[in-house]
mmCIF file of the N, C-alpha and C atoms, coordinates in Angstrom:
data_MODEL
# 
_entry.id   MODEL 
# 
loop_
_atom_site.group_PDB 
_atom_site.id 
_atom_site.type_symbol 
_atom_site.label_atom_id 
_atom_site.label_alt_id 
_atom_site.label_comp_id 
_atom_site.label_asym_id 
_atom_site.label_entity_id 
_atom_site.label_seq_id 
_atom_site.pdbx_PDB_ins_code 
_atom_site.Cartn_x 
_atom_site.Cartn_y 
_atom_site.Cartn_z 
_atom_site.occupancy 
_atom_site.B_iso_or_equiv 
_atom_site.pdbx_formal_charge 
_atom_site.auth_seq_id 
_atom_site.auth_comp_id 
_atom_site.auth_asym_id 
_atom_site.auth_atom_id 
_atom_site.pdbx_PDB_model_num 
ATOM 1   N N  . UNK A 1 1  ? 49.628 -35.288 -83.817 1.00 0.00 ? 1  UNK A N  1 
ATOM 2   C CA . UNK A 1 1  ? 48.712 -34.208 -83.499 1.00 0.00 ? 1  UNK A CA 1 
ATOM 3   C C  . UNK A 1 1  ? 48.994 -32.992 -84.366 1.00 0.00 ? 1  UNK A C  1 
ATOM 4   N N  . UNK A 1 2  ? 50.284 -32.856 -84.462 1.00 0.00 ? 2  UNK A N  1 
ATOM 5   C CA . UNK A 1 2  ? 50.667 -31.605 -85.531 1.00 0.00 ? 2  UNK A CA 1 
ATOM 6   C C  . UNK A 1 2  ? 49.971 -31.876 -86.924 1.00 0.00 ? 2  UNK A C  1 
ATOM 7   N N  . UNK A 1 3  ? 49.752 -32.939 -87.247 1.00 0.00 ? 3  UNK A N  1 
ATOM 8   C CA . UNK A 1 3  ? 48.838 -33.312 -88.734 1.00 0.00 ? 3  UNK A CA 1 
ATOM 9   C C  . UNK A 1 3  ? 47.835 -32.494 -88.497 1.00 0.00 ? 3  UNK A C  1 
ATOM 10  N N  . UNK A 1 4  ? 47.254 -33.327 -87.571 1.00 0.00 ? 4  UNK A N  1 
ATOM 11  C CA . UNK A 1 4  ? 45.564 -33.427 -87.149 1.00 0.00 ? 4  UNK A CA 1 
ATOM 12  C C  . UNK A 1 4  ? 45.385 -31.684 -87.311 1.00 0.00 ? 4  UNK A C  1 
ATOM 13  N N  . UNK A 1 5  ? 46.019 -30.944 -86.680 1.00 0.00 ? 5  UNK A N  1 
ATOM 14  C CA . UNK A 1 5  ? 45.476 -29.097 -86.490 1.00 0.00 ? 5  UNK A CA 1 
ATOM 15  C C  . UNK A 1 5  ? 45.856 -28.802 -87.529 1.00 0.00 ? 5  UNK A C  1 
ATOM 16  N N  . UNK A 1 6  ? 47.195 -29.186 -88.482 1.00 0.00 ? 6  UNK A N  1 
ATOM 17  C CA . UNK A 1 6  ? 47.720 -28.621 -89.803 1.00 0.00 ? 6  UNK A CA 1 
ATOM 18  C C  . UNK A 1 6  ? 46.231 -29.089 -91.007 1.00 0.00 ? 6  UNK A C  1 
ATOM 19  N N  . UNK A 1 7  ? 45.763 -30.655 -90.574 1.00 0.00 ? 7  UNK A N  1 
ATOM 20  C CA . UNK A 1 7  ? 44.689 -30.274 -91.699 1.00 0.00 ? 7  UNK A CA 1 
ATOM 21  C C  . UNK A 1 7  ? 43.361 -29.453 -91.189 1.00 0.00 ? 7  UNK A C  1 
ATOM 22  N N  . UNK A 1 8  ? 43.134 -29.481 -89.682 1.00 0.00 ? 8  UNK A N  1 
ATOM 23  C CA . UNK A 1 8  ? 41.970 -28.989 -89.292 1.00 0.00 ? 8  UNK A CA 1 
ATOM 24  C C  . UNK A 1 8  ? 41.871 -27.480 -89.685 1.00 0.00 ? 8  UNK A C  1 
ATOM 25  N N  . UNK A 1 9  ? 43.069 -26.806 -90.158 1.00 0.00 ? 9  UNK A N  1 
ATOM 26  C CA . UNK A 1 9  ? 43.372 -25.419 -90.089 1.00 0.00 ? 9  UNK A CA 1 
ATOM 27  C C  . UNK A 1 9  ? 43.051 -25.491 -91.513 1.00 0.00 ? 9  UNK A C  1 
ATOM 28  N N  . UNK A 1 10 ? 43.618 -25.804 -92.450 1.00 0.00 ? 10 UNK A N  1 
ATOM 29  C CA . UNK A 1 10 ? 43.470 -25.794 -93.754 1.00 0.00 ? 10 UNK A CA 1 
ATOM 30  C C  . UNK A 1 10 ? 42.051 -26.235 -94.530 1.00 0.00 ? 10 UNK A C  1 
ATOM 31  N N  . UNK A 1 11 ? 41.592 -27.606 -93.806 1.00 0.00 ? 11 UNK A N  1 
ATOM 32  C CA . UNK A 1 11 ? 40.558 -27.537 -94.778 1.00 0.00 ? 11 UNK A CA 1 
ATOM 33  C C  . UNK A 1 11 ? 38.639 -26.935 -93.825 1.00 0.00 ? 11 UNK A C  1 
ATOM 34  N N  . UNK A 1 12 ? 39.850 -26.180 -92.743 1.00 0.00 ? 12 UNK A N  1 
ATOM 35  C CA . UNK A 1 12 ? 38.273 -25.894 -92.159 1.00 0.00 ? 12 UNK A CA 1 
ATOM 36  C C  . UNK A 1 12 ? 38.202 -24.160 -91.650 1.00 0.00 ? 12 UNK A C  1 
ATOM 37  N N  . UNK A 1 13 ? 39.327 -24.217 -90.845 1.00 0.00 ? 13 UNK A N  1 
ATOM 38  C CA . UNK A 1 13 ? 39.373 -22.895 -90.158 1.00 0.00 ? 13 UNK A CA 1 
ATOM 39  C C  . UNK A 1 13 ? 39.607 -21.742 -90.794 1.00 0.00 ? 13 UNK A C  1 
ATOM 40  N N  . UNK A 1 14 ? 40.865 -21.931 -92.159 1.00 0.00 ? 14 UNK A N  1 
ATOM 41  C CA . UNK A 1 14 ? 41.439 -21.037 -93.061 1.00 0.00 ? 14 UNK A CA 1 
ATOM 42  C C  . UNK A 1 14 ? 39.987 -20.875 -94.225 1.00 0.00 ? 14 UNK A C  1 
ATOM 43  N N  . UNK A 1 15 ? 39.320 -21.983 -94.252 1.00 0.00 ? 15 UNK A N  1 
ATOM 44  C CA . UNK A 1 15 ? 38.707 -22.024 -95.908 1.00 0.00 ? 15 UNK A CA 1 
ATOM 45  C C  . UNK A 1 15 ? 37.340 -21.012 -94.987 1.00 0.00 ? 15 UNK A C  1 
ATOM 46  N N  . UNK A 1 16 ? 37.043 -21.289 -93.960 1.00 0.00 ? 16 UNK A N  1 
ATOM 47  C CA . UNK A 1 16 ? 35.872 -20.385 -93.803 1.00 0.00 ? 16 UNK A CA 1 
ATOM 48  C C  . UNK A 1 16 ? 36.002 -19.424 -92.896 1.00 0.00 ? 16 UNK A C  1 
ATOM 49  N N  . UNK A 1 17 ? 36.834 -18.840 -91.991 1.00 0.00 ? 17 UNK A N  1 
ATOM 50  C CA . UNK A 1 17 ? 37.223 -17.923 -91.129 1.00 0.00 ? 17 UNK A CA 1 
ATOM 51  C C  . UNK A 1 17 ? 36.227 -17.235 -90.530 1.00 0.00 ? 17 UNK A C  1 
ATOM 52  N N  . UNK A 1 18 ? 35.966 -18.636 -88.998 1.00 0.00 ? 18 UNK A N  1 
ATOM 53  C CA . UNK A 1 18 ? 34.716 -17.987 -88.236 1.00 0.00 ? 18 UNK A CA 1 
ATOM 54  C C  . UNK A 1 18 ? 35.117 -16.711 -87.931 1.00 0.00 ? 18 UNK A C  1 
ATOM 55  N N  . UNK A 1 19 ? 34.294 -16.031 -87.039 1.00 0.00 ? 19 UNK A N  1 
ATOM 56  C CA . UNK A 1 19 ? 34.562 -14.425 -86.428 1.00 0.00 ? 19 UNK A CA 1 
ATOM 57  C C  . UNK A 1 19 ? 34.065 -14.492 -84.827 1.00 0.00 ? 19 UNK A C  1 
ATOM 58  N N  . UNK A 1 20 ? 33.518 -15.960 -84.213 1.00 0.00 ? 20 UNK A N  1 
ATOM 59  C CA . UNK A 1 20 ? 33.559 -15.478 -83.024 1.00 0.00 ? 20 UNK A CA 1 
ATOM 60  C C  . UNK A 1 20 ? 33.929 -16.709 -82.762 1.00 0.00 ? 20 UNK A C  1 
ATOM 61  N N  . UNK A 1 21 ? 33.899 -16.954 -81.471 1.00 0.00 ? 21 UNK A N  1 
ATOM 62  C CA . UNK A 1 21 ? 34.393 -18.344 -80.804 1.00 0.00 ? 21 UNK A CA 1 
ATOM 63  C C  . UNK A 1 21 ? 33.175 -19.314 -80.783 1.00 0.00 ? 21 UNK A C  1 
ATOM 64  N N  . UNK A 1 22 ? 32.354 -19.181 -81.092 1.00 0.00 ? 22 UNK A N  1 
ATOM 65  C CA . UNK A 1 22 ? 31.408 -20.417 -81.238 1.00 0.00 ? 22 UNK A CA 1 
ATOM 66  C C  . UNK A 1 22 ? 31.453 -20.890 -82.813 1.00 0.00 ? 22 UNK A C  1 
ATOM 67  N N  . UNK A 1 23 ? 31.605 -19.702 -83.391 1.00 0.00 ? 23 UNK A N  1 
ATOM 68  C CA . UNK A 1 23 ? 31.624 -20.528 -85.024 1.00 0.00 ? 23 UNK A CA 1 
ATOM 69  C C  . UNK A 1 23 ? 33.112 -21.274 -84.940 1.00 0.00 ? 23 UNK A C  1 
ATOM 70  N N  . UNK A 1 24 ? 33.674 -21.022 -84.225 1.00 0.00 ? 24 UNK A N  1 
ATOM 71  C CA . UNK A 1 24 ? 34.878 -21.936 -84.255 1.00 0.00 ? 24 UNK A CA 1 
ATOM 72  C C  . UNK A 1 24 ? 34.291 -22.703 -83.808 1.00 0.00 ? 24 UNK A C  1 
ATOM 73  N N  . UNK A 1 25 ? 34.213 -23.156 -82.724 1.00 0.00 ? 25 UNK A N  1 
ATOM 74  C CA . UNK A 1 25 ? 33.700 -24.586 -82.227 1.00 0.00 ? 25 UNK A CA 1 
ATOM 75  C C  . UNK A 1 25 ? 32.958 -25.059 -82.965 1.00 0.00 ? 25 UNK A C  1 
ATOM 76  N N  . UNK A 1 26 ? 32.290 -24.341 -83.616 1.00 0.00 ? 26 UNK A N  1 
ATOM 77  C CA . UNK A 1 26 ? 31.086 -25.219 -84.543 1.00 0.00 ? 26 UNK A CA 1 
ATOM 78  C C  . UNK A 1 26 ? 31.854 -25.845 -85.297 1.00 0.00 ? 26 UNK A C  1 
ATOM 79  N N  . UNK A 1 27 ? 32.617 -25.169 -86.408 1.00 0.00 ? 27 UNK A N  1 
ATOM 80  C CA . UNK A 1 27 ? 33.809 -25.668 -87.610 1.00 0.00 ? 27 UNK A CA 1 
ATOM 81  C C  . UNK A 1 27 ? 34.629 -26.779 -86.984 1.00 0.00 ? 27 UNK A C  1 
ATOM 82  N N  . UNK A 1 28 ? 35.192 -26.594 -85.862 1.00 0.00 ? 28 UNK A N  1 
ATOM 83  C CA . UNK A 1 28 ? 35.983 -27.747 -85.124 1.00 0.00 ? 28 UNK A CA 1 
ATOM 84  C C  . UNK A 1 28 ? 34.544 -29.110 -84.931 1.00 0.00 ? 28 UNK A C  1 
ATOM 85  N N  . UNK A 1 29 ? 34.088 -28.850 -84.341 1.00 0.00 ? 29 UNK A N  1 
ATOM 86  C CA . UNK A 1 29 ? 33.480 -30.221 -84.021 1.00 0.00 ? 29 UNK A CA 1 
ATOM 87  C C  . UNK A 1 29 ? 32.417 -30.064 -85.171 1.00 0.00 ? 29 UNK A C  1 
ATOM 88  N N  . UNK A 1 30 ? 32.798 -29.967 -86.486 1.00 0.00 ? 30 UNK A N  1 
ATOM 89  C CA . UNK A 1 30 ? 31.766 -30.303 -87.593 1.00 0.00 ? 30 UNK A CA 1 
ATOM 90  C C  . UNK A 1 30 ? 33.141 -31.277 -88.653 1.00 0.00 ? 30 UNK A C  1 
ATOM 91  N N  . UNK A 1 31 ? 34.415 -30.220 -88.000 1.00 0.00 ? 31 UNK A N  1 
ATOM 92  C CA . UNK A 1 31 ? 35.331 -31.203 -89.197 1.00 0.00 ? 31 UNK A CA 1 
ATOM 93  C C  . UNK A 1 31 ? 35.936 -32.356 -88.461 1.00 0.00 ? 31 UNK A C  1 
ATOM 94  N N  . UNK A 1 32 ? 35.433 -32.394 -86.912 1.00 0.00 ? 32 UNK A N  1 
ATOM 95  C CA . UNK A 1 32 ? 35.816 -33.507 -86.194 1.00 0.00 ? 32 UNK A CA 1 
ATOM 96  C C  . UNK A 1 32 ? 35.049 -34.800 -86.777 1.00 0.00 ? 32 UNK A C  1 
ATOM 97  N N  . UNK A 1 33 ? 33.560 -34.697 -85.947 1.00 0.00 ? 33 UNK A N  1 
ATOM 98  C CA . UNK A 1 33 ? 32.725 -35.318 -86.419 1.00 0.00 ? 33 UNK A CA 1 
ATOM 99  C C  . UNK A 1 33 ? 32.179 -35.305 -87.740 1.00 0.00 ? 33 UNK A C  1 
ATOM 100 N N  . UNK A 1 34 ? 32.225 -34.661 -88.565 1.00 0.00 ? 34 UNK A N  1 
ATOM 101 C CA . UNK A 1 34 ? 31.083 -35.187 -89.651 1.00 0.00 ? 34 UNK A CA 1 
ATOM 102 C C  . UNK A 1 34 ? 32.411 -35.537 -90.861 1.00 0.00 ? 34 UNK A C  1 
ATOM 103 N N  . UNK A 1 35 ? 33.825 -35.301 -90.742 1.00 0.00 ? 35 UNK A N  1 
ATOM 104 C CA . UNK A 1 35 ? 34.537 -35.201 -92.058 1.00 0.00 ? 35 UNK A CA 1 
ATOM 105 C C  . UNK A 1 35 ? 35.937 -36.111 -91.181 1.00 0.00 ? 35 UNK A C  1 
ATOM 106 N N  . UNK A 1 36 ? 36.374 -35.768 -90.184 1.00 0.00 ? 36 UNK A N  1 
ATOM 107 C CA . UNK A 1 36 ? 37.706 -36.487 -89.731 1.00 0.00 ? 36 UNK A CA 1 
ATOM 108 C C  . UNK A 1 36 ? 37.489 -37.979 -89.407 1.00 0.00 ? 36 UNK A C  1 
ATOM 109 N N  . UNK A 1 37 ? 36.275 -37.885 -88.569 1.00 0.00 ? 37 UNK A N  1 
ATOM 110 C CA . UNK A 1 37 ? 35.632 -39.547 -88.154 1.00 0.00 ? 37 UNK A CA 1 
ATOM 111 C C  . UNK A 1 37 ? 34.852 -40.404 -89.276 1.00 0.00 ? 37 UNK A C  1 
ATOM 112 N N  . UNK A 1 38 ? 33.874 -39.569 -89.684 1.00 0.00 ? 38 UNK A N  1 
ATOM 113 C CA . UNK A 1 38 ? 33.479 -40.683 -90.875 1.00 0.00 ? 38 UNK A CA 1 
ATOM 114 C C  . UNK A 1 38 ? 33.785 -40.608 -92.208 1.00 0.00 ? 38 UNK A C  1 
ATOM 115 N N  . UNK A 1 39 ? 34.572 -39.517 -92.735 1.00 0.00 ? 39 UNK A N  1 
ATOM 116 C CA . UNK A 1 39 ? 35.003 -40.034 -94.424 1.00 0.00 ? 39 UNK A CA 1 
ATOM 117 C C  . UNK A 1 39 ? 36.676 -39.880 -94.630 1.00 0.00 ? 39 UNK A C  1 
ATOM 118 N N  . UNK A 1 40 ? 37.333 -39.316 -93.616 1.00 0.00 ? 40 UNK A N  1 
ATOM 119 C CA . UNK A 1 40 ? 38.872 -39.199 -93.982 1.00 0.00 ? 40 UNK A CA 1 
ATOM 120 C C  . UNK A 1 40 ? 39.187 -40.906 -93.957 1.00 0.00 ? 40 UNK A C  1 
ATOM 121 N N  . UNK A 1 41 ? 40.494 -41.229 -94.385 1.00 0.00 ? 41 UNK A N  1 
ATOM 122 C CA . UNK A 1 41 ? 40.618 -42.219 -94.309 1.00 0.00 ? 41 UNK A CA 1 
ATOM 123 C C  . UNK A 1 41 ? 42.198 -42.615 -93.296 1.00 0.00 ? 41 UNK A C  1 
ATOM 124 N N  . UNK A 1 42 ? 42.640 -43.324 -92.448 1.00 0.00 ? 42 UNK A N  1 
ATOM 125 C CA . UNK A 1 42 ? 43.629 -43.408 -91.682 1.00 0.00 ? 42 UNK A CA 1 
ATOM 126 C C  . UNK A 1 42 ? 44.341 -44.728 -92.094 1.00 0.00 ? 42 UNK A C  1 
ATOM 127 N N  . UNK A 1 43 ? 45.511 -44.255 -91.833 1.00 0.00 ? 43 UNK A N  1 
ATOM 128 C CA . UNK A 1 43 ? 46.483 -45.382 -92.407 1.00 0.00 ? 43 UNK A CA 1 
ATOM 129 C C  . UNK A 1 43 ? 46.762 -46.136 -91.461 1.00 0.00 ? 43 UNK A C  1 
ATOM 130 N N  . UNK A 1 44 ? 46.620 -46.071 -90.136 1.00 0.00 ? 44 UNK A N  1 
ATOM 131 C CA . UNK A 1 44 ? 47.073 -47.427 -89.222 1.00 0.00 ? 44 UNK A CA 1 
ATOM 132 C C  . UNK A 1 44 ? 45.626 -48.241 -88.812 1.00 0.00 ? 44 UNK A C  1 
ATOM 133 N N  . UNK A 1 45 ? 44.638 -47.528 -89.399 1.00 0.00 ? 45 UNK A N  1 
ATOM 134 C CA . UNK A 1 45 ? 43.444 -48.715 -89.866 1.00 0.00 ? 45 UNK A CA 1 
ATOM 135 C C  . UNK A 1 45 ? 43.076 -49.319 -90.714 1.00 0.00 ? 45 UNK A C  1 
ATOM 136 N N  . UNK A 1 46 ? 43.960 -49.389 -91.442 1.00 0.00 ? 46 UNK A N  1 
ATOM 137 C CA . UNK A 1 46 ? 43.896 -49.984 -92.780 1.00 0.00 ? 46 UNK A CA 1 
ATOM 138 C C  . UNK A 1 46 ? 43.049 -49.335 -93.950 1.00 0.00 ? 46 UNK A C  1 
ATOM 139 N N  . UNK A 1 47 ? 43.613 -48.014 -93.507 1.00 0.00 ? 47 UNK A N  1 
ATOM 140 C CA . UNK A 1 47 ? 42.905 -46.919 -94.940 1.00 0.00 ? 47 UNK A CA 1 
ATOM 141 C C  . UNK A 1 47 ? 41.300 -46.987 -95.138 1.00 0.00 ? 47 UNK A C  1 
ATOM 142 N N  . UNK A 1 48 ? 40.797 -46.960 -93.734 1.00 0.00 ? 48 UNK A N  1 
ATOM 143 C CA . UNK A 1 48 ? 39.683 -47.115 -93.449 1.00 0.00 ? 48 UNK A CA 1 
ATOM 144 C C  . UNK A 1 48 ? 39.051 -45.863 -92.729 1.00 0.00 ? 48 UNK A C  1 
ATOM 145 N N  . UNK A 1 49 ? 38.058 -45.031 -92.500 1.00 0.00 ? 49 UNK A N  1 
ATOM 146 C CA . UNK A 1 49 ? 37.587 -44.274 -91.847 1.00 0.00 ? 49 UNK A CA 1 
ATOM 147 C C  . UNK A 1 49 ? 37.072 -45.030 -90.403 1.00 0.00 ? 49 UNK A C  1 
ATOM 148 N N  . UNK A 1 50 ? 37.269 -44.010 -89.547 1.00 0.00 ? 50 UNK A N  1 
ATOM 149 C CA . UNK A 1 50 ? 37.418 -44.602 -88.268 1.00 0.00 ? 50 UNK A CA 1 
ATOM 150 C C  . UNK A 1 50 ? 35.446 -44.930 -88.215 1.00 0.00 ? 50 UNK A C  1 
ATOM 151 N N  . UNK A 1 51 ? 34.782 -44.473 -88.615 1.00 0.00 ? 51 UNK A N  1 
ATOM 152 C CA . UNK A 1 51 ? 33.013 -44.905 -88.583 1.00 0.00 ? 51 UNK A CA 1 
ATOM 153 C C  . UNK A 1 51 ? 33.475 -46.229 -89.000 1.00 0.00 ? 51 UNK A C  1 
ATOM 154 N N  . UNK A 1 52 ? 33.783 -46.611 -90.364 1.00 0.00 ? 52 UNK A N  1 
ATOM 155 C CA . UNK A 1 52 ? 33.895 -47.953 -91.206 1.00 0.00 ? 52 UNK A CA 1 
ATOM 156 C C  . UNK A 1 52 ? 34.129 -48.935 -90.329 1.00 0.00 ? 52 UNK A C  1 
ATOM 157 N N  . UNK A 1 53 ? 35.890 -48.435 -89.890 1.00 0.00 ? 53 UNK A N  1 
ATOM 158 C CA . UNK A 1 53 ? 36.613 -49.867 -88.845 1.00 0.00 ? 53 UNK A CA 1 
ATOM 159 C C  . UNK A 1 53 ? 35.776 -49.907 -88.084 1.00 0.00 ? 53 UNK A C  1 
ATOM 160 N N  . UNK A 1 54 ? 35.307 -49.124 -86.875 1.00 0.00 ? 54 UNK A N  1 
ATOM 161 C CA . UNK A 1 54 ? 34.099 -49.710 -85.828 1.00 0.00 ? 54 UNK A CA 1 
ATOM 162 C C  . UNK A 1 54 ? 32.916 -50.676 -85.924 1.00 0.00 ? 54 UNK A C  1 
ATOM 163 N N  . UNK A 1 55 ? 32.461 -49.506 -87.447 1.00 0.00 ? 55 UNK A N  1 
ATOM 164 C CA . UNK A 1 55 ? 31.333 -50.731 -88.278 1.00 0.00 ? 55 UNK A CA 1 
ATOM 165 C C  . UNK A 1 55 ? 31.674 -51.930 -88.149 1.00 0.00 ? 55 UNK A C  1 
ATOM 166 N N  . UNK A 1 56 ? 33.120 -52.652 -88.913 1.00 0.00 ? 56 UNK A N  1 
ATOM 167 C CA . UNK A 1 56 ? 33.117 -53.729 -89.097 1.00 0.00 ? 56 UNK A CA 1 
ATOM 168 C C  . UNK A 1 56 ? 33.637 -54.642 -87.930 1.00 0.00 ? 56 UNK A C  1 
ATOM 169 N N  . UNK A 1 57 ? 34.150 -53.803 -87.061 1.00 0.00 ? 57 UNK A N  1 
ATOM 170 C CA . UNK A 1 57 ? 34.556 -54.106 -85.751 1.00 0.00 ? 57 UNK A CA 1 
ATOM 171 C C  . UNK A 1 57 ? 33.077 -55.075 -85.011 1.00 0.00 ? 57 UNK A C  1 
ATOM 172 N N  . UNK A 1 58 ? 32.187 -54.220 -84.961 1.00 0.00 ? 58 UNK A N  1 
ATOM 173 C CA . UNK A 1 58 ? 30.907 -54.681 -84.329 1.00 0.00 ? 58 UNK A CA 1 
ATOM 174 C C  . UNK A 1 58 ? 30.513 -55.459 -85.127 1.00 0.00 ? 58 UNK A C  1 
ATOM 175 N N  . UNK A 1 59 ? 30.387 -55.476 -86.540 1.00 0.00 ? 59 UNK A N  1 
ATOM 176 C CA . UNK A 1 59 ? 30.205 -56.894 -87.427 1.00 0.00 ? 59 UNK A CA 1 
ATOM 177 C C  . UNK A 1 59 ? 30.995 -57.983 -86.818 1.00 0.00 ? 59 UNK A C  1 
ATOM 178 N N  . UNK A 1 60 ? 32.063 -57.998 -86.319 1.00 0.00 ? 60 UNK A N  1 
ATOM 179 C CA . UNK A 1 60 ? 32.184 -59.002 -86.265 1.00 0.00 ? 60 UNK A CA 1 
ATOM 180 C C  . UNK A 1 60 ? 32.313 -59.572 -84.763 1.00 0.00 ? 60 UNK A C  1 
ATOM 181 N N  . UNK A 1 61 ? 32.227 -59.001 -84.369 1.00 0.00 ? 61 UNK A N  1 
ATOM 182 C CA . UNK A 1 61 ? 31.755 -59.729 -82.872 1.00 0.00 ? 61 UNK A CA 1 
ATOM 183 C C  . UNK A 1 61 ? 30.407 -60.109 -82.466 1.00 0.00 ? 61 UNK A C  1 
ATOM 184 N N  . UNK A 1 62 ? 29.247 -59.131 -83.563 1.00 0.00 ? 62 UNK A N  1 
ATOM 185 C CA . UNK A 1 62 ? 28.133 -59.899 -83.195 1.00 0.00 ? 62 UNK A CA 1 
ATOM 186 C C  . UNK A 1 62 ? 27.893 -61.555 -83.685 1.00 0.00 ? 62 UNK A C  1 
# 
């Protein structure tokens, strides 16, 4: 979890420095969803973005 806020701080909170508490939330659940879930990539999924593994997850059970 200490990763997770060390990059959320750096490549989101520091680079654009909301000014009220909703532009935070916005920045948080924009680098959640649109940049942490579908294009970062995680190493105990096999260097896969967590959108991808699901993708192929449901590939293959259908």
């Amino acid at each position: 979890m200490e990763s997770f806020f060390s990059r959320l701080k750096v490549e989101s909170v520091y680079a654009d420095q909301p000014t009220t508490k909703q532009e935070a939330y916005s920045l948080a659940f924009e680098y959640i969803e649109l940049l942490y879930n579908r294009v970062r990539r995680h190493t105990e999924i096999g260097y896969k973005s967590p959108a991808d593994y699901e993708q192929e997850y449901h590939e293959k059970c259908a």
